[in-house]
N, C-alpha and C positions, 0 to 999 in steps of 0.2 A: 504494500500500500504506500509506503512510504519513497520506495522507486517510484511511483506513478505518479505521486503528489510532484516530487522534484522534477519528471519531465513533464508535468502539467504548467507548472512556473517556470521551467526554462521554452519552452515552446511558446508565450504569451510573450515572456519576456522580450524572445529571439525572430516573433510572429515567423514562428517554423516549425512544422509537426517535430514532435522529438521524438517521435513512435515510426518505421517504416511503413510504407502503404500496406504490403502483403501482410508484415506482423501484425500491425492492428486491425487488420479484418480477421486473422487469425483467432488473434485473443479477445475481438469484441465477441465473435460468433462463438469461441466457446464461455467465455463468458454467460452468453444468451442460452445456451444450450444446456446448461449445467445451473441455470436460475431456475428453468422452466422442466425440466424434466425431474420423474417422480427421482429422490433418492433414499436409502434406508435411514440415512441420518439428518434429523427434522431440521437442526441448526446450518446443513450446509448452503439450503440454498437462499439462508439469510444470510449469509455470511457473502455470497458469488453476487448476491444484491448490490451488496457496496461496492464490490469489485467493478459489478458493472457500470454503478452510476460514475467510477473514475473514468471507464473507460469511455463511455460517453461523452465525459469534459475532452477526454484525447480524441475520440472520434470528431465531435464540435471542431477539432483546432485541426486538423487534417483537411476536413470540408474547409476551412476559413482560409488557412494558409495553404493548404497542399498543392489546387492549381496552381498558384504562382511561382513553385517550388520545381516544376515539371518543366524538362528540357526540349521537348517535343511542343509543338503549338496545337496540334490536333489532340493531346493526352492532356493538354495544359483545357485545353474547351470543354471537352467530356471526361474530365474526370472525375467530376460531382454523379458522373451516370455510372461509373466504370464501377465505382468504391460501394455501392450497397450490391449489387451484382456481384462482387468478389465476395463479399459478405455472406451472401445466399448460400452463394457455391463451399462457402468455406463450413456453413452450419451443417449443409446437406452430407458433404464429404466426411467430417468428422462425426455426425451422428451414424453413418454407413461405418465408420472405424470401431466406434464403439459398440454397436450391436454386432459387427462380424465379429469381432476378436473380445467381444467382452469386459471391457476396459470400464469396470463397473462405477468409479470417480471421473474416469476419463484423465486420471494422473496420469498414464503413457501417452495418450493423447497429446496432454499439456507437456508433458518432455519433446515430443516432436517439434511443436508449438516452440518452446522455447530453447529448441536448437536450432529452427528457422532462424528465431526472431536474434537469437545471438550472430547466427552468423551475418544478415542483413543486418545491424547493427553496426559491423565490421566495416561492409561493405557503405553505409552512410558514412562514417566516418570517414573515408577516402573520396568519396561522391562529395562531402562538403566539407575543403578545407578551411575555407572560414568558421567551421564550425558551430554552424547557426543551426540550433536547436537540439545541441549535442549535448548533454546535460554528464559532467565526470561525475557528479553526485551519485545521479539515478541512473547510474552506469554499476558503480558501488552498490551501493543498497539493492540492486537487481541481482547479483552477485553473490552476497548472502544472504539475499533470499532463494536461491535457487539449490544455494549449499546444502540450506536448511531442508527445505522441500526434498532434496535428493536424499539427504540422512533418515528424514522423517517416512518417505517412497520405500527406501529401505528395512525398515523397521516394520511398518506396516502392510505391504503391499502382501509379500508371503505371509502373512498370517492370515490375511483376507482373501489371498488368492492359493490354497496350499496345492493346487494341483497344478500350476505350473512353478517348472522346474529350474528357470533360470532368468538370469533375470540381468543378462547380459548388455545389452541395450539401455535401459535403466544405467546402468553402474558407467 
């Protein structure tokens, strides 16, 4: 939460998404996905609530700054049409992941999710050497939150999932 606040404020500040195009339709849609679908545990999807209304302010700062951001003229016009279309595409694909393969929190999910969103991260940061909307805070704090979530993936994933065997990908 606290990564998202920090590229919430340096995107305002920098009026420049601090989130990539494809990651944040990634994690708005599972965001969306993971609000609205039934889960065993009553507090999660109050908890993906808040999550989501962050992602929303980042969603908001995407639609505001994003065309301007865009190298192309023709992706810089339609890309207030492109970004909820990617969005669709991205709730429908990940829901199809999660029922095929069972990904009962959609926490493998979100490790794809945010092995994308790391590596296009990467890739912003070279795409804008000025550095506008690249927030080192929420770079950090993204960081160990994801350490955490991977220790926490670890701990409870086989206890909740015992019949699979490995869990290589994860690690």
């Amino acid at each position: 939460i606290a990564a998202y606040v920090a590229f919430a404020i340096k995107a305002e500040r920098d009026r420049a998404p601090a989130m990539p195009t494809i990651a944040m339709c990634l994690n708005f849609a599972w965001e969306a996905n993971y609000t609205i679908l039934p889960n065993f545990n009553a507090w999660w999807p109050a908890l993906n609530l808040g999550w989501l209304g962050l992602d929303c302010v980042l969603m908001w700062q995407l639609f505001r700054f994003g065309p301007a951001m865009q190298r192309h003229e023709l992706l810089a016009r339609t890309f207030r049409y492109w970004v909820p279309i990617l969005v669709v595409l991205a709730c429908w694909g990940q829901l199809a992941f999660v029922l095929t393969y069972r990904d009962r929190l959609g926490l493998v999910d979100a490790f794809f999710i945010n092995l994308v969103m790391s590596s296009l991260f990467i890739w912003m940061f070279f795409e804008r050497p000025d550095q506008r909307g690249l927030s080192l805070i929420g770079a950090w704090l993204k960081l160990v939150g994801t350490l955490g979530t991977a220790i926490g993936a670890h701990v409870f994933l086989p206890l909740m999932n015992p019949e699979i065997e490995r869990w290589s990908f994860l690690t």
